[in-house]
N, C-alpha and C positions, 0 to 999 in steps of 0.2 A: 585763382592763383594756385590751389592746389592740384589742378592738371598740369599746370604748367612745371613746375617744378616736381612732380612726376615722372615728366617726358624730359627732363634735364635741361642742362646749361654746359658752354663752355664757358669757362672761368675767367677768358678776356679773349683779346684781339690774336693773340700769336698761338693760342690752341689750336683755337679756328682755322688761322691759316696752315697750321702746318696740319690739321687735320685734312683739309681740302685738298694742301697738294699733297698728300698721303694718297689720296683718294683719287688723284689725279695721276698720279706717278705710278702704275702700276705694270702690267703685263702689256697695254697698248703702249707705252712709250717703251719700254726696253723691248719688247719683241717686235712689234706692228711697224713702229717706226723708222726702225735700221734700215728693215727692207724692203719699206716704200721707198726711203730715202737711195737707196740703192738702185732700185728700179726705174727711178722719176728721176736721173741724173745727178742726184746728187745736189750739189748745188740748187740746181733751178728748184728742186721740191722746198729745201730751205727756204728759199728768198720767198714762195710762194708762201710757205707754212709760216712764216714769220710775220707776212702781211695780213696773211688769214686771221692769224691768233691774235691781232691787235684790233682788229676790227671785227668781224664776226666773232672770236671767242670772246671778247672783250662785251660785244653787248650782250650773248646767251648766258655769261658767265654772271652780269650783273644783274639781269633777268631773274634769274632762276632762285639767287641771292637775296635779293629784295624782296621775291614773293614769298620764299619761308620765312625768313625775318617778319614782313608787314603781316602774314597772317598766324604766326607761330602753330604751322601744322605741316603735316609731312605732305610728299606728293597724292596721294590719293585725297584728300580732301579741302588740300590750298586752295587750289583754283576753281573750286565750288565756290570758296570764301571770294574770289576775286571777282567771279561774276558766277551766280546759279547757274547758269543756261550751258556753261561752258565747263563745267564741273568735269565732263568727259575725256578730257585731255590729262587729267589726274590720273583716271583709273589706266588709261595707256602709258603715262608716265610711269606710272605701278606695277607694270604688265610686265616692263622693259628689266627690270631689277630682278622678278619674279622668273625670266626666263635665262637671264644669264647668269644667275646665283650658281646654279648646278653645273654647267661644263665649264665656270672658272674654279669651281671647284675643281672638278677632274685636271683641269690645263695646272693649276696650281699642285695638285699632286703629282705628274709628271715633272713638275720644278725640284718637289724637296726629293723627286726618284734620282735625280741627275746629282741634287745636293749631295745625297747619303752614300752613292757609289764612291765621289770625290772626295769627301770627305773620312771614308772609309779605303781609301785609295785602292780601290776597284775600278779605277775609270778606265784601263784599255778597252775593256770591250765597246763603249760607248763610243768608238772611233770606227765600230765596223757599219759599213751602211746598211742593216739588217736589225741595227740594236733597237732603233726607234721602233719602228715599226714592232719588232718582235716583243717589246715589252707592254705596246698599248694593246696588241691583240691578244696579253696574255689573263688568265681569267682570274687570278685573282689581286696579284700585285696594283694593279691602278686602281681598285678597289680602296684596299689599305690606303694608299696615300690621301687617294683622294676623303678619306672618312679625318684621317690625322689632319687635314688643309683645314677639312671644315669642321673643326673640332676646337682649333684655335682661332676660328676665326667667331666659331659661337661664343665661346670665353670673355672675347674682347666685348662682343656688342652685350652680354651678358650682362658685365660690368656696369652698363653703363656709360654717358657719354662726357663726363670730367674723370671717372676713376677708371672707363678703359678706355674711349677711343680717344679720348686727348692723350690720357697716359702712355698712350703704345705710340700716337704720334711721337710726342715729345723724345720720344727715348728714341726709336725708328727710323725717324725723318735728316735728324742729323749723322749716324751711324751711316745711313743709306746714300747721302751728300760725299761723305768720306770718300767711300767703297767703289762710287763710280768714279770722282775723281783720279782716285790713283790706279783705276784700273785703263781709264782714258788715259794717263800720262804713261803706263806704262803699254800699252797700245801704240804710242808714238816712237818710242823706243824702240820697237823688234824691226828686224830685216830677215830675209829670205832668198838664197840664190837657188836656181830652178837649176834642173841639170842641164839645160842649153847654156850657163852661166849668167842668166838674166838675173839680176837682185832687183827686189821689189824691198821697199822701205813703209812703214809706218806712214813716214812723212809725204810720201807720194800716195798714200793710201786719202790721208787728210785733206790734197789738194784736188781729189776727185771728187771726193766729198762736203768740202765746202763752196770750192769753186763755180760760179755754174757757170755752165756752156752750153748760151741758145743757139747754137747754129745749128743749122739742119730742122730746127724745129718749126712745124706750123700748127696750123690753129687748132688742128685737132690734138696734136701732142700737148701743148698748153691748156686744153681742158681737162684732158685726163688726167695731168698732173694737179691741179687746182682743185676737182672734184677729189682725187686720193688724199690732197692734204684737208681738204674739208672735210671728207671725212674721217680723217684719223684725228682732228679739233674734237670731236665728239670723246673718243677715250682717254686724249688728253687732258682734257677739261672736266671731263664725267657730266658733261652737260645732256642734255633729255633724257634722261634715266631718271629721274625723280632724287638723285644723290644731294645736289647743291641746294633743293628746293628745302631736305630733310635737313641737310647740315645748316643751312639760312636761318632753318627755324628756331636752333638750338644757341644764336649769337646774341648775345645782351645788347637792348636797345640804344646803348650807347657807346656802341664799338664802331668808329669809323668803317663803312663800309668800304668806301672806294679807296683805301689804305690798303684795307685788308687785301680786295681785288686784283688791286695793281701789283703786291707783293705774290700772291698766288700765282695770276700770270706769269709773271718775271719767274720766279720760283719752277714753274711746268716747263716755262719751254728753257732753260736753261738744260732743267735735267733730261730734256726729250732730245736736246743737243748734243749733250752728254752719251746720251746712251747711242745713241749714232756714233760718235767719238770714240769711244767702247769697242765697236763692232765691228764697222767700216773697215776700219784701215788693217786692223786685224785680218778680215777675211781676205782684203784686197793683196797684203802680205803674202799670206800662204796657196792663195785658189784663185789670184789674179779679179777682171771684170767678170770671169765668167761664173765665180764663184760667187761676186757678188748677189747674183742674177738668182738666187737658193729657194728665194721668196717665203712664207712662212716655216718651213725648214731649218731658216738660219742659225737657230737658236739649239736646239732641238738634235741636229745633223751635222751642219758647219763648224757650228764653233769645237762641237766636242772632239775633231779631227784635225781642229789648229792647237787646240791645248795638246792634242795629243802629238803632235808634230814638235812643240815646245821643250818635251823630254820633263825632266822632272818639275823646273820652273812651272810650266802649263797643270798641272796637279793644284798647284797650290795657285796660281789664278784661278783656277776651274771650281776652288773650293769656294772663294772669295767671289768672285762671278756669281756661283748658284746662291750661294748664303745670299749677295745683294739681292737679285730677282727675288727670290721667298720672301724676304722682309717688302718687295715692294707690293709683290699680288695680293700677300695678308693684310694690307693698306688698304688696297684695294678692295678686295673682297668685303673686310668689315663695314668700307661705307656701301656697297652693295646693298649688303643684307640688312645695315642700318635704315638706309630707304626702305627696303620691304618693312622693318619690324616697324619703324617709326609711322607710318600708314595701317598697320593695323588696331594702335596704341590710340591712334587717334579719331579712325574711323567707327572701330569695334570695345572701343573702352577697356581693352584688356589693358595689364600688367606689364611691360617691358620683358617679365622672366616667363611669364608662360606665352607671349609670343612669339622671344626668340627660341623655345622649343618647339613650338608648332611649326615655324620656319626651318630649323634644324630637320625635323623628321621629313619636311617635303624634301629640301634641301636634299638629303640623304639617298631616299627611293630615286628621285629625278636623276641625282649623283651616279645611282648603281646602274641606270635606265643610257644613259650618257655612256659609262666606260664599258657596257656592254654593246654598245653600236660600233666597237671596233671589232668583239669576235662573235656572240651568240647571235647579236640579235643585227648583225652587220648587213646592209644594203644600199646604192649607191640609188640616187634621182638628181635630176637637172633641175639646175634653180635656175629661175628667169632672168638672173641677171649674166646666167652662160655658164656656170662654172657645176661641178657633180658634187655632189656632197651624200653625208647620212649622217644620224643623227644630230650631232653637235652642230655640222654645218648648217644644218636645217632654224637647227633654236640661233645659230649666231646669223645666219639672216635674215629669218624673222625679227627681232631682236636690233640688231645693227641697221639694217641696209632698210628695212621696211615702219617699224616702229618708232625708234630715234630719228631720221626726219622729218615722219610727222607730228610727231609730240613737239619736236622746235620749231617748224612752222604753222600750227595752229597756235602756238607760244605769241611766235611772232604778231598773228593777225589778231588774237584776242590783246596782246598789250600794245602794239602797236596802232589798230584802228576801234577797236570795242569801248577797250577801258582808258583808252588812250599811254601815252608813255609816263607823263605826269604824276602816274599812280605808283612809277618805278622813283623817278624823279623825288619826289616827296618823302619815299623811304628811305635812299642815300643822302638826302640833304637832311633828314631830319639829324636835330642836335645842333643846328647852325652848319655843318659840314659842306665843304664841296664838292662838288661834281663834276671831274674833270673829267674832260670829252664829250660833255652835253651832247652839244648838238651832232659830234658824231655820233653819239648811241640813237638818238632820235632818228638821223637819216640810215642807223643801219637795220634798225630794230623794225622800221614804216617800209623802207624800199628795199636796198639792195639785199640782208639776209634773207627775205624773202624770197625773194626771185632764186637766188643761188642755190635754198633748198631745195625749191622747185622742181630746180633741174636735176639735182643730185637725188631725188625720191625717183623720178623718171625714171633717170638711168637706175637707179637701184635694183625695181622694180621689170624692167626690162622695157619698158616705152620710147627709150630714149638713149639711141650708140651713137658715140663717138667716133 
């Protein structure tokens, strides 16, 4: 008992949840999101990511939940508990946390870089297309932020997981509900006439964006979409990263799980609609389809040249905008790094405060290793799934596109066919509780998740074009 309360508790059922979709809600839903959803037609990615997330995220999500819960240990050592032999999918679960800790740090300091210009109303220059660029290849600025990102983000897990990562939820998670709301309603609002006299509206922005339009599309367009919303489920949900498995472990045995769940879900993708809501209509306002088309840029490049088109109003979104993003990455990030420290706590018997330092100091070097592959230490290579990257690209493919589908589908085959689903089953129902969607989770956790990673590690990987 005394390990256990060691490694902490949330204090009931609405911590937890608003911890999760903290952790859920971060830089893949406001940034990643928009401009798949932009790319993937709009609509059709929706209707697709909507089905996805109720079925596939729906059983990785209770997955991942159940097995910190049933074995109250973080990812590195659960799935030992689950079965010996398969203990292996831990440390890769572990891996996944371990490698993306460091350039969401840096991406997260580029957020509070955009904050602080704005909020120091400095933001013209951030409208020239030279700024990005010129500030990440500069040598010491994304240094700074990025040490200030992970700085607070050591604090929180520092604390503790009732006195900081509930606490920051709690305060955060509603703030952050606010922020995008009224930055969506007022997204709908704006119009823009071109100088051909074309006026583009908010609201014509919304119907490209919710609406979808399958025509023209075949089967290979409808995979590609399907595979991009399956995998943006993965930062949605923060599933295969060892995140849900760490925060599972931390929920008192008599907390409704499939409550919890089902509010988490509802809670993700609301706000993953939201942030599309946010962006969309916006961009589609001032830089038409073609602007939508910006791809990871949007955020970054786009946006800062529609606020700045806005005139003074756009300052003061642009403030409110970057302030929301920071408060979601720091969400984010803390259950990151909670994963890692909570696997070392548990593996290695340390202390909570001398592993989130040791974590901190790699964190840090890796940090410096990261925003130095824009100018000193900068070199371009081809990753197998087609696209050039260096550094950061490198750890976010390894990481994203190679680790994270197989950590969820050997997930899938060890609870699925090993230990059977039963062993998930048992831990949701415990307390007399039910389990709604049973036998969906059963047939998606045995067959169809499976297969669908399958194909998405394939393609990932480069084995497998559309």
């Amino acid at each position: 008992m005394k390990e256990q309360k060691n490694r902490g508790k949330f204090t009931g059922g609405i911590g937890f949840v608003l911890a999760a979709a903290g952790s859920a809600v971060g830089l893949g839903n406001v940034w990643r999101f928009p401009y798949l959803a932009a790319k993937d037609n709009g609509g059709v990615f929706i209707f697709c990511y909507i089905i996805l997330a109720l079925t596939f995220g729906f059983a990785m999500l209770t997955t991942e939940i159940a097995i910190g819960r049933k074995t109250g240990q973080g990812p590195l050592t659960a799935y030992g508990k689950i079965h010996p032999k398969w203990k292996g999918i831990g440390f890769f679960a572990w891996l996944v946390p371990i490698i993306i800790l460091p350039y969401y740090c840096a991406i997260g300091g580029w957020v509070l870089k955009y904050f602080s210009v704005f909020a120091t109303n400095n933001s013209k220059g951030t409208a020239e297309d030279d700024y990005f660029t010129g500030f990440i290849a500069s040598d010491i600025s994304p240094m700074v932020f990025m040490l200030i990102f992970l700085f607070i983000t050591a604090v929180v897990v520092f604390c503790g997981v009732d006195k900081g990562i509930e606490k920051l939820s709690k305060f955060l998670m509603p703030i952050l509900l606010l922020l995008i709301i009224g930055i969506s309603i007022y997204s709908l609002t704006i119009s823009h006439t071109d100088a051909d006299g074309t006026v583009r509206t908010g609201l014509d922005g919304l119907k490209i964006y919710l609406i979808p339009d399958f025509s023209g599309m075949d089967l290979n367009d409808w995979f590609i979409v399907i595979m991009d919303a399956l995998g943006q489920l993965f930062f949605s949900i923060s599933v295969a990263m060892g995140i849900m498995v760490a925060y599972g472990s931390y929920v008192p045995k008599e907390t409704n799980l499939m409550k919890s769940i089902n509010q988490i879900e509802i809670f993700d993708t609301v706000v993953a609609l939201l942030a599309g809501l946010m962006i969309v209509p916006a961009v589609f306002v001032f830089m038409g389809k073609e602007g939508m088309a910006q791809g990871p840029g949007l955020m970054f490049v786009s946006l800062p040249k529609i606020f700045d088109a806005m005139g003074s109003m756009g300052v003061v979104i642009g403030i409110v905008f970057f302030l929301m993003v920071s408060f979601a990455a720091i969400t984010s990030s803390v259950s990151v790094m909670e994963a890692i420290v909570s696997g070392i706590m548990d593996k290695f018997k340390l202390g909570r405060k001398m592993s989130v330092v040791i974590i901190t100091l790699y964190a840090l070097i890796a940090g410096i290793v990261v925003c130095l592959g824009y100018n000193k230490l900068y070199f371009e290579v081809k990753l197998p799934n087609g696209s050039t990257g260096q550094i950061l690209d490198i750890m976010d493919y390894i990481s994203n596109n190679c680790l994270m589908p197989l950590v969820a589908l050997l997930t899938c085959i060890l609870i699925g066919w090993v230990v059977k689903p039963k062993t998930v089953i048992d831990e949701v129902t415990e307390g007399g509780y039910k389990f709604g969607r049973k036998t969906l989770y059963v047939i998606m956790i045995k067959f169809v998740t499976p297969i669908l990673l399958l194909i998405l590690l394939l393609r990932s990987v480069g084995l497998l074009s559309f």
